[in-house]
Structure formats: structure tokens, C-alpha cells
C-alpha positions in Angstrom: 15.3 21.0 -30.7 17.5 22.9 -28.5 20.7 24.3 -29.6 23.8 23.3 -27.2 24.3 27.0 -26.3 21.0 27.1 -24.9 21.9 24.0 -22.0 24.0 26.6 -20.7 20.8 28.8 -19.6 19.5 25.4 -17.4 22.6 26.2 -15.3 21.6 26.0 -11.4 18.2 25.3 -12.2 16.0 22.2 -11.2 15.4 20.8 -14.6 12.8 17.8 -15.0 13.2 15.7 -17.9 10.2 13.7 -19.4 10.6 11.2 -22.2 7.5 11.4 -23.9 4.9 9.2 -26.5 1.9 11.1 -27.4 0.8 7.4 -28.8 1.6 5.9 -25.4 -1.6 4.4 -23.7 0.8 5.7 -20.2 1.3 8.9 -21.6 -2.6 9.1 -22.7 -3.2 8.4 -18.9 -1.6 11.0 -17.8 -2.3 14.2 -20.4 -5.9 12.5 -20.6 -6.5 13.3 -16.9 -4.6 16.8 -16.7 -2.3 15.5 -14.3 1.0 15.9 -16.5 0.3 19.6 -17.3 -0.7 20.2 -13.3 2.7 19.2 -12.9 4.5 20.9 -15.1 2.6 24.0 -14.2 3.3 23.5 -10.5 6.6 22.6 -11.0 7.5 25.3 -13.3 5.8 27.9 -10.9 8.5 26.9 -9.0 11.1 28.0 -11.3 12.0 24.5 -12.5 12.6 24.0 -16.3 10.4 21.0 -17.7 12.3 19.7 -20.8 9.9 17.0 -22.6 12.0 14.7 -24.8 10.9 12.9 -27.8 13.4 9.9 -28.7 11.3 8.1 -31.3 12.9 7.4 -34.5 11.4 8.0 -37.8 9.1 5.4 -39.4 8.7 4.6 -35.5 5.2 4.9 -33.1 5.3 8.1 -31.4 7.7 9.9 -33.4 7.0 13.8 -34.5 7.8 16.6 -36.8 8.3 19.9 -35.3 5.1 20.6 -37.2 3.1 17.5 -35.5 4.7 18.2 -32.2 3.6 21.9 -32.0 -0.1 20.3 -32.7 -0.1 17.7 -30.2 1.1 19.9 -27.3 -1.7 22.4 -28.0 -4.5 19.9 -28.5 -3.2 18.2 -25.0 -2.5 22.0 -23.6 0.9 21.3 -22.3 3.2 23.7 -21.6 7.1 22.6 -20.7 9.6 25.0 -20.8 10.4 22.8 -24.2 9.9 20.0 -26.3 13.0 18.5 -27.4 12.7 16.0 -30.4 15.7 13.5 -30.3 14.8 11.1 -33.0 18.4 9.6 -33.4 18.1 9.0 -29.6 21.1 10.5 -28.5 20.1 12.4 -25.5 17.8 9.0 -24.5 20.5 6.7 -24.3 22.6 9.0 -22.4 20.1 9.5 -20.1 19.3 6.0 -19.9 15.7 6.5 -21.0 13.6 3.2 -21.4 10.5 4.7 -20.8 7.6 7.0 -21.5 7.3 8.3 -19.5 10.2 7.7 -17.9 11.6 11.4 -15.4 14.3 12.5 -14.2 14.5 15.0 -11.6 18.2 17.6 -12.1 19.1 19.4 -9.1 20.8 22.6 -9.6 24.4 21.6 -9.5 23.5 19.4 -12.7 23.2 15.6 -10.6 20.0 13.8 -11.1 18.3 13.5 -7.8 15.0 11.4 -9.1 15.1 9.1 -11.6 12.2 6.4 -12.9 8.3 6.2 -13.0 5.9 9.6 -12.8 4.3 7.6 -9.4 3.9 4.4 -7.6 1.0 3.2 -9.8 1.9 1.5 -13.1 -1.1 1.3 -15.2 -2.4 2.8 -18.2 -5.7 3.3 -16.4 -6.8 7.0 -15.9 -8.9 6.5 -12.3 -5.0 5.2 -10.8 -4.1 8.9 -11.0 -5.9 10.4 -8.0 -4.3 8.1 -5.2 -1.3 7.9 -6.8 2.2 9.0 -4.5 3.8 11.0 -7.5 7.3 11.1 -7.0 8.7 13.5 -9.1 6.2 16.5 -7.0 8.1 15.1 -4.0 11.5 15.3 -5.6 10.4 19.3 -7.0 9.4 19.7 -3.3 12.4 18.0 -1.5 15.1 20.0 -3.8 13.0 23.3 -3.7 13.1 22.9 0.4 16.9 22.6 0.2 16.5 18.8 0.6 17.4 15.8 -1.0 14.7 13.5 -2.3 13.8 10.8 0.1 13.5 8.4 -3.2 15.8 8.4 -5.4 14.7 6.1 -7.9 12.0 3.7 -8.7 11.7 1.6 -11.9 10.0 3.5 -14.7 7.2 2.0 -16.6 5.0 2.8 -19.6 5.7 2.3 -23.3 9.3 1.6 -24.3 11.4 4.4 -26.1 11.1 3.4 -29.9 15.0 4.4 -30.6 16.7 4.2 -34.0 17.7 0.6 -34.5 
């Protein structure tokens, strides 16, 4: 988990949020094809900070210890700039978050520029991912060119957040 003095080193930085389900058949599709840790990579060469968020509550599908979350980013070989577990949910439901995985694009003066689904194709099934438009590369591309995103939003899909009752 992060402490709260260390939000203060995301300050005027592009910061991508991803709520995230290892269990998730959505999630599956995207670490099962690489294309999650291609975009963290090329996002973070970038110098954006990738901040994966796990919201589920104990006792609930998808939920992790520290331990089991340190296991199932290396045997998927991702990489964010951290994996924050939120099982009481609080960061989730102020985000919002209904969703894995559900994104949200920060720009550097802390407003979320891109918020919802990963790309315009909402299936679980891995051979959707090559002609997929993935929105939150445009939105890392838009604000690294000075821009705003052209979208700004677009309904997230995928498994929904298991938060404490």
C-alpha cells in the first residue's frame, strides 16, 4: 500500500490508475496477451506513474495479500510503478471504480483526463486485442503532446469491483 506521504511524489506527473482482478476473465485477456504490461512499459517510458489498484475485499474473488500480490505480478511480469491493495475499497469508491479493469488517465495538475474501459472492445476474448483502439495509449499520448484527450470517457467494462459489503 502506499503511504499518504508518498502521493505527494505523483505531483505533476501523468499517473494512470488501473483497478485490477488477477481472477478477472477481462483482466486474464489483457495480461494473457502482454498487452497490459506493453502499456505500462510504454507508458511509463514516458515518465507516467502506473498505479494498479486492488479493491477487493477479503473473503472476496480477486482479493490479495501483499504476499499473493508480489506472486501474481511476477508470474504475469508486470511492472507498474505500484500495486496498491485497497481491500476496504476506499480509494475505489472515490474514484468511482466499477470495473476491472476500469482506467483513469491523471494529468499533471491532478484532473482526470481519461476515464473508463482499457479500449473500444468489450470482451474477454484474447484475439479482440490486436484491432482494438486503446484509449488510455491515446490519452498518454494526447497529454504527453501537451494535448487534451480527444475522449474523455467511455464506459468501462470487465468484472465488477468486489468491494467490502
Amino acid at each position: 500500500m502506499i503511504k499518504r506521504k508518498r502521493w505527494a511524489e505523483y505531483k505533476g506527473k501523468t499517473v494512470v490508475l488501473e483497478w485490477n482482478n488477477p481472477e478477472c476473465p477481462f483482466v486474464k485477456k489483457h495480461y494473457g496477451t502482454g498487452n497490459m504490461q506493453t502499456l505500462q512499459k510504454y507508458a511509463m517510458d514516458k515518465g507516467v506513474v502506473w498505479l494498479a489498484i486492488n479493491s477487493g475485499a477479503p473473503g472476496k474473488q480477486g482479493h490479495l495479500t501483499p504476499e499473493t500480490a508480489k506472486t501474481v505480478l511476477a508470474e504475469v511480469k508486470s511492472t507498474p510503478t505500484a500495486y496498491i491493495l485497497d481491500p476496504e475499497g476506499k480509494l475505489g469508491r472515490l474514484y468511482g471504480a466499477k470495473s476491472t479493469p476500469h482506467m483513469f488517465v491523471i494529468d499533471k495538475a491532478g484532473v482526470v483526463a481519461y476515464a473508463g474501459a482499457i479500449d473500444d472492445k468489450p470482451t474477454y476474448n484474447p484475439e479482440d486485442v490486436p484491432g482494438a483502439e486503446n484509449y488510455v495509449k491515446a490519452a498518454v499520448d494526447a497529454l504527453a503532446a501537451g494535448q487534451q484527450p480527444v475522449k474523455t470517457h467511455a464506459t468501462a467494462y470487465g468484472c465488477g469491483v468486489k468491494y467490502a459489503d
